[in-house]
C-alpha positions as CSV (number, residue, x, y, z in Angstrom):
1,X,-80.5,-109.3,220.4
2,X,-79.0,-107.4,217.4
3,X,-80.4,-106.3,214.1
4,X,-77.8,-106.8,212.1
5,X,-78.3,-104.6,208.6
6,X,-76.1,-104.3,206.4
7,X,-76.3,-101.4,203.7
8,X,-74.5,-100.2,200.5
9,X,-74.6,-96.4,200.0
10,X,-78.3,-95.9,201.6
11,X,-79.6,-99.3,200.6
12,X,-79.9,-101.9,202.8
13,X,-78.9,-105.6,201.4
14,X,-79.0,-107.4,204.2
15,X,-79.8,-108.0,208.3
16,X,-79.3,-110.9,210.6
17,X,-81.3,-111.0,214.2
18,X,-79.6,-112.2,217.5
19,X,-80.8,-112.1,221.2
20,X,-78.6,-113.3,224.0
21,X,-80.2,-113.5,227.0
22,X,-79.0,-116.0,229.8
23,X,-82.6,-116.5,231.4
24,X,-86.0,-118.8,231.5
25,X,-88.0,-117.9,228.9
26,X,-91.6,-116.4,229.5
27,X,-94.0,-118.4,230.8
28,X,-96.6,-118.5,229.1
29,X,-100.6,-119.4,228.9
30,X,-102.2,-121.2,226.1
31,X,-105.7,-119.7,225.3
32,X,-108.1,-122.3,225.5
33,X,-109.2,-123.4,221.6
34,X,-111.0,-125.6,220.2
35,X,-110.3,-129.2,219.1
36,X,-108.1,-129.4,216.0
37,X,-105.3,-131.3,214.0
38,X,-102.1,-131.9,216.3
39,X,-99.8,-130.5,213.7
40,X,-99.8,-127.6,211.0
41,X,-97.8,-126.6,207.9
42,X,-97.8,-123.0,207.6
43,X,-95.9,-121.9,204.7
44,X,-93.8,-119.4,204.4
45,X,-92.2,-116.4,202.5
46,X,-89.0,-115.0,201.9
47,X,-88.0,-111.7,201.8
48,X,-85.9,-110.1,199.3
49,X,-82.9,-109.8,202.4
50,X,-83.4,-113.7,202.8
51,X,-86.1,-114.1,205.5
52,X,-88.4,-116.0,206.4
53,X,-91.8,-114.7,206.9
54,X,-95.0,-116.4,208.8
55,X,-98.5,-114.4,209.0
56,X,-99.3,-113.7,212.2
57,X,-102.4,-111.9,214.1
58,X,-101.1,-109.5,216.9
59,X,-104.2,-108.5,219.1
60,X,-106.3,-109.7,216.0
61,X,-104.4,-107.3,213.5
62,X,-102.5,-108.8,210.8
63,X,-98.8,-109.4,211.0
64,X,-95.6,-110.3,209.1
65,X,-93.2,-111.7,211.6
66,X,-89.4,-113.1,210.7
67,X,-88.7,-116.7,211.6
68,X,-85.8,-116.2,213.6
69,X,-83.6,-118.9,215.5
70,X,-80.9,-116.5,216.2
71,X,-83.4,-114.7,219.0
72,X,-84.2,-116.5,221.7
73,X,-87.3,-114.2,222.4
74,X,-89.6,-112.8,220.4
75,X,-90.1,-109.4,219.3
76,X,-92.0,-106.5,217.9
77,X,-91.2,-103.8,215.8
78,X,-91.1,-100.7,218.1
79,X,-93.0,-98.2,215.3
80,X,-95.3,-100.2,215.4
81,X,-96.4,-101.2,219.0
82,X,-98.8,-98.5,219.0
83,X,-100.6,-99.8,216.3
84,X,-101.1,-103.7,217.4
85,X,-101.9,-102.5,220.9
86,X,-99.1,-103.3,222.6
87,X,-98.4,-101.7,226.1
88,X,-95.5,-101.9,227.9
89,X,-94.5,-104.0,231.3
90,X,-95.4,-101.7,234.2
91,X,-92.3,-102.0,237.0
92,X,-95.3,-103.2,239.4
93,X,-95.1,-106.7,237.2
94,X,-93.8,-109.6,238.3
95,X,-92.1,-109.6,234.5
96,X,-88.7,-107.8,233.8
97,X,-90.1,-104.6,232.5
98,X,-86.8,-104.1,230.0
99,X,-83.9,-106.3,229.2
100,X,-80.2,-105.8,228.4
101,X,-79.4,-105.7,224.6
102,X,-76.0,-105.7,223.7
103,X,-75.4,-103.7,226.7
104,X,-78.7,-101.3,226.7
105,X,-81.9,-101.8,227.6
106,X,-84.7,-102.5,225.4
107,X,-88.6,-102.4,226.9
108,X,-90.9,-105.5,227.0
109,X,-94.2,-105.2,225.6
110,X,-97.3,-107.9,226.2
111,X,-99.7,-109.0,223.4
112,X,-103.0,-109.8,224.6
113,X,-103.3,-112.4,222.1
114,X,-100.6,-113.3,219.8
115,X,-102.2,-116.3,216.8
116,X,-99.9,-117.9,214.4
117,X,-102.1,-120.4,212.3
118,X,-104.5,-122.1,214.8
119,X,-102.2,-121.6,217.6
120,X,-103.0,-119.0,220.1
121,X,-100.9,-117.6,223.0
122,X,-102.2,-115.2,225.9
123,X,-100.6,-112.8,227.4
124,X,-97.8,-113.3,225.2
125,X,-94.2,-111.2,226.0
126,X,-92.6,-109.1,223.0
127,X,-89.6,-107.0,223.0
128,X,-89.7,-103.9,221.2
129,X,-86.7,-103.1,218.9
130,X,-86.1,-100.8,216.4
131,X,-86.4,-102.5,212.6
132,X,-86.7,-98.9,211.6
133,X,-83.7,-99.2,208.8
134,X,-85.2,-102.8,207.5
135,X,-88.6,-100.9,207.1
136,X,-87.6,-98.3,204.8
137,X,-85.4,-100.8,202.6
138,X,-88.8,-102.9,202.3
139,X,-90.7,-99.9,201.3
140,X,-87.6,-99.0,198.7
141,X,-88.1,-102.5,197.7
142,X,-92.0,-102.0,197.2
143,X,-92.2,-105.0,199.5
144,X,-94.8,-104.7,203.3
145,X,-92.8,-104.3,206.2
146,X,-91.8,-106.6,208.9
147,X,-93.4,-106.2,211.9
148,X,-91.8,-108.5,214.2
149,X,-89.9,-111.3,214.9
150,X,-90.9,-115.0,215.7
151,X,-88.2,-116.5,218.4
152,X,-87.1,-119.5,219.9
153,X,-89.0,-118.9,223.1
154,X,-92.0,-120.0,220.7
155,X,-90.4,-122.7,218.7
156,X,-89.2,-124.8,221.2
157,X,-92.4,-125.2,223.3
158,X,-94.4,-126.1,219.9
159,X,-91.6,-128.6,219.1
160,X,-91.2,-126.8,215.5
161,X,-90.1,-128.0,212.8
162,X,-88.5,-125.5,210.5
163,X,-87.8,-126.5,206.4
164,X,-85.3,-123.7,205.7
165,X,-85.7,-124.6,201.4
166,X,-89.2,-125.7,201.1
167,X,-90.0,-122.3,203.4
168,X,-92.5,-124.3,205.5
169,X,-93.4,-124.3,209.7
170,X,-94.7,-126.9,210.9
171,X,-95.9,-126.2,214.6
172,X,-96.8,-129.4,216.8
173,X,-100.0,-128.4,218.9
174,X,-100.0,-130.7,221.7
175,X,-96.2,-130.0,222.8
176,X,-96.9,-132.9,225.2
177,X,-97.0,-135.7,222.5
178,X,-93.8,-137.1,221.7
179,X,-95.1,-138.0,218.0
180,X,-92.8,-137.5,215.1
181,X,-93.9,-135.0,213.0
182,X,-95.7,-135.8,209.8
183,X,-94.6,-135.3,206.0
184,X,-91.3,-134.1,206.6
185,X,-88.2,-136.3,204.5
186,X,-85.2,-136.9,206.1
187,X,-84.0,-139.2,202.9
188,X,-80.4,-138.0,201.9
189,X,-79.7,-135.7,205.1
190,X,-77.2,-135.8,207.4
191,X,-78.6,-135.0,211.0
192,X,-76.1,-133.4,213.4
193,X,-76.9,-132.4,217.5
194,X,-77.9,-128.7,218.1
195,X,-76.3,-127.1,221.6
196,X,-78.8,-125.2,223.2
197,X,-77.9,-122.6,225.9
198,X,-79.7,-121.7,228.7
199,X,-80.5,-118.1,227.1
200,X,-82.3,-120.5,224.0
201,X,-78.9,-119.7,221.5
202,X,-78.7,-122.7,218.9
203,X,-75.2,-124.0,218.1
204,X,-73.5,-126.6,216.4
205,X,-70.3,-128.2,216.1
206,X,-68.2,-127.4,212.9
207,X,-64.8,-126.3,211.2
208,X,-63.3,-123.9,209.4
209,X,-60.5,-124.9,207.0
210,X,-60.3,-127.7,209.8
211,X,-59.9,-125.5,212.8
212,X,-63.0,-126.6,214.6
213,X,-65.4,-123.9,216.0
214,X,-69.4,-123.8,216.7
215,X,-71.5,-121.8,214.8
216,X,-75.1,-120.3,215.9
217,X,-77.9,-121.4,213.7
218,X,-79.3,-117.8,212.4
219,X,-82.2,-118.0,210.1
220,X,-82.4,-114.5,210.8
221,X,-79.2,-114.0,209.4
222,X,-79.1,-112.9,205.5
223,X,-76.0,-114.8,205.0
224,X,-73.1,-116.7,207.3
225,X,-71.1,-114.6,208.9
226,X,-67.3,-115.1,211.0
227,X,-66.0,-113.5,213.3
228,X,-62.8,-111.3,212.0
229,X,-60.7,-111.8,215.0
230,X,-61.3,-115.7,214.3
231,X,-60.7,-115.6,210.5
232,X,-57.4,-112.8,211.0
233,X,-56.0,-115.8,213.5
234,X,-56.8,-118.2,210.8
235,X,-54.1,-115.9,208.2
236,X,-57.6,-116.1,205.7
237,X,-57.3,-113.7,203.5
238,X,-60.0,-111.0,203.4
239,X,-61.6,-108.4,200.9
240,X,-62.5,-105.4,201.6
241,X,-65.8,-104.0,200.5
242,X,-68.3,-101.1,200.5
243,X,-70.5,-102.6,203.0
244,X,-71.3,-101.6,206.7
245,X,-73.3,-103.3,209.0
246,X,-74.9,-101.9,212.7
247,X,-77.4,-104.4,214.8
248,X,-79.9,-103.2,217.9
249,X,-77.4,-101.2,220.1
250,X,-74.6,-101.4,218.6
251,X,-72.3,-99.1,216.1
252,X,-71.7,-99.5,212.2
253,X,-69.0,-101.6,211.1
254,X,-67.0,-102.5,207.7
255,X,-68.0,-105.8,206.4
256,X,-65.3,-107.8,204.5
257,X,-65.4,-110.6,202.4
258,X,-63.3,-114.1,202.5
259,X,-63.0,-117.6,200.7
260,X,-63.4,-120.6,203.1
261,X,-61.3,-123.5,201.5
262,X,-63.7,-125.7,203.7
263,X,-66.7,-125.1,205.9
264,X,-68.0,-128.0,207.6
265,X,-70.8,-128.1,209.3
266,X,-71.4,-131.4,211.3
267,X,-69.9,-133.9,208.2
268,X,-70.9,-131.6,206.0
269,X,-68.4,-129.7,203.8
270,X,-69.0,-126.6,201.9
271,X,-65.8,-125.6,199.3
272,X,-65.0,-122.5,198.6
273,X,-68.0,-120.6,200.0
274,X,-67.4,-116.7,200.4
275,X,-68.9,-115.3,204.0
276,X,-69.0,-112.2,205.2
277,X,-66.6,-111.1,208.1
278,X,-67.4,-108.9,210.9
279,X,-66.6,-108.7,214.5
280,X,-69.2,-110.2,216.5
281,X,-67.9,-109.6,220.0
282,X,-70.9,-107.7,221.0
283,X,-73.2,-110.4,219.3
284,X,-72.0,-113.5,220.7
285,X,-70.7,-112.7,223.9
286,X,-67.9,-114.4,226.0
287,X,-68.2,-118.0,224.1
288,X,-66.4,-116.0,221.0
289,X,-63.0,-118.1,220.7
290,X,-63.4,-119.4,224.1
291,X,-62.3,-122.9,225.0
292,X,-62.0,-126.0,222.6
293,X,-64.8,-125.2,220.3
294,X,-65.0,-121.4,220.0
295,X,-67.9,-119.8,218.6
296,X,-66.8,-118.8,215.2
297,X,-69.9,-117.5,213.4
298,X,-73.3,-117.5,212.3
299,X,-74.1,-120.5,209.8
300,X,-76.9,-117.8,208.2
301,X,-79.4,-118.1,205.8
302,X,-77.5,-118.8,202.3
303,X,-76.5,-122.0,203.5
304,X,-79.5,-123.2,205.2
305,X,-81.5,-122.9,202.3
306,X,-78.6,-124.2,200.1
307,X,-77.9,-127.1,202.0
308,X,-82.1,-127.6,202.5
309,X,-81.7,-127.2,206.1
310,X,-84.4,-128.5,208.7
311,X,-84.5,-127.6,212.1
312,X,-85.8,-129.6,214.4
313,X,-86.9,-127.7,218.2
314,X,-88.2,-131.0,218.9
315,X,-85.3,-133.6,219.1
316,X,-83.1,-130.4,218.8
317,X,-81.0,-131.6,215.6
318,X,-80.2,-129.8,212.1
319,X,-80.5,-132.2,209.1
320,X,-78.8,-130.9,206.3
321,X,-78.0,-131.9,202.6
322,X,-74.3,-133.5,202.2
């Protein structure tokens, strides 16, 4: 997982959230509940650094957890385990007590009872990160802090549908039911495959000035993002700039700028769109420029609204605007 933030002088602008993690996810128990619809809209805000926010209940307190596809589990702020009741994984569980995080470890927490709208897990799994420099740019901002992060270890078992420009979840309750979900529109979107890895990383097919190359679908991502080894091999110009970046683990680095002639995603193409350049070695692991299609990038939040992206966990395919 990284945090990705990204900051000018002392003020952050920016943050994008990635786990990779080549295991099952957590299993899981559903708390028993009562009868109710099979599917819910939850709406959602964004945050002035381009998230997306659901409210959440942690051990009955009130939470603000980031809609993240970029993390394949989900999280909790680490300043503020304490205060949702969160203990750690003894080393007597059968559960992995800590996982490796861009090459450190990083403890697992459990949540008694973690409720998003009417869905309730038990026993839910949480890794604890630090969000530490997110939560004082939030309370420069004036805005309430994020507490937590809501990953695809969630999404997928509810068969989510996620409206990236109409800022609306829709969970599907009876994950059994292979029943299309209701009043969401398709009309006028292309609908591309999404790649899922076993560690729950979301990909699809695309190109860059026509050199094709995946990119992992990051709504945790403030804004899309190449790799700089990728773009220097590509002779693409770049700009310098003022901003650094530093995710979970890892060490600050310069962020530069560059003007994508054409970025397809799927057969959609985006003209000269400016995206941020940074390495993402650490981030994306061995599949970075590996093989026939390389993983390039992050397609990040910026576009995903733009383009009024909708992902589905369900039939695992982005629909986007053309």
């Amino acid at each position: 997982m990284s945090f990705i933030r990204v900051r000018r002088a002392l003020f952050i602008v920016g943050g994008a959230m990635l786990l990779l993690l080549a295991q099952p996810a957590f299993a899981r128990q559903p708390a028993p509940r009562s009868s109710s619809p099979q599917f819910e809209a939850l709406p959602l805000d964004r945050s002035a650094q381009n998230h997306l926010i659901v409210r959440a209940f942690i051990n009955g307190k009130p939470a603000r957890l980031a809609v993240d596809t970029g993390a394949p589990v989900s999280a909790i702020a680490a300043n503020r385990r304490v205060h949702f009741g969160v203990p750690f994984i003894s080393d007597t569980s059968k559960l992995p007590p800590r996982i490796i995080i861009n090459g450190a470890f990083s403890s697992v927490g459990i949540a008694k009872t973690l409720r998003i709208g009417a869905l309730t897990l038990v026993d839910e799994p949480m890794v604890a990160i630090n969000l530490g420099p997110e939560s004082r740019a939030a309370r420069i901002r004036g805005e309430q802090e994020i507490d937590g992060i809501l990953g695809a270890d969630i999404l997928f078992p509810t068969r989510a549908v996620l409206d990236c420009q109409r800022q609306l979840l829709i969970l599907n309750l009876d994950p059994d039911s292979q029943r299309a979900t209701p009043g969401v529109d398709y009309t006028g979107l292309a609908s591309l495959p999404i790649h899922v890895s076993d560690g729950y990383n979301l990909y699809v097919d695309g190109a860059v000035n026509g050199a094709p190359g995946q990119l992992l679908v990051d709504t945790g991502a403030f804004a899309t993002l190449l790799h700089r080894p990728f773009v220097q091999q590509m002779k693409i110009p770049m700009r310098r700039t003022r901003l650094v970046s530093a995710g979970v683990n890892t060490l600050q680095t310069r962020v530069q700028v560059a003007r994508i002639r054409r970025l397809s995603v799927g057969e959609v193409n985006v003209v000269g769109h400016y995206v941020g350049v940074i390495d993402l070695a650490s981030l994306l692991g061995d599949r970075v420029l590996a093989g026939k299609r390389p993983v390039v990038g992050l397609l990040g939040g910026e576009l995903l609204r733009s383009l009024h992206g909708i992902i589905d966990f369900g039939t695992r395919r982005l629909y986007l605007k053309g």
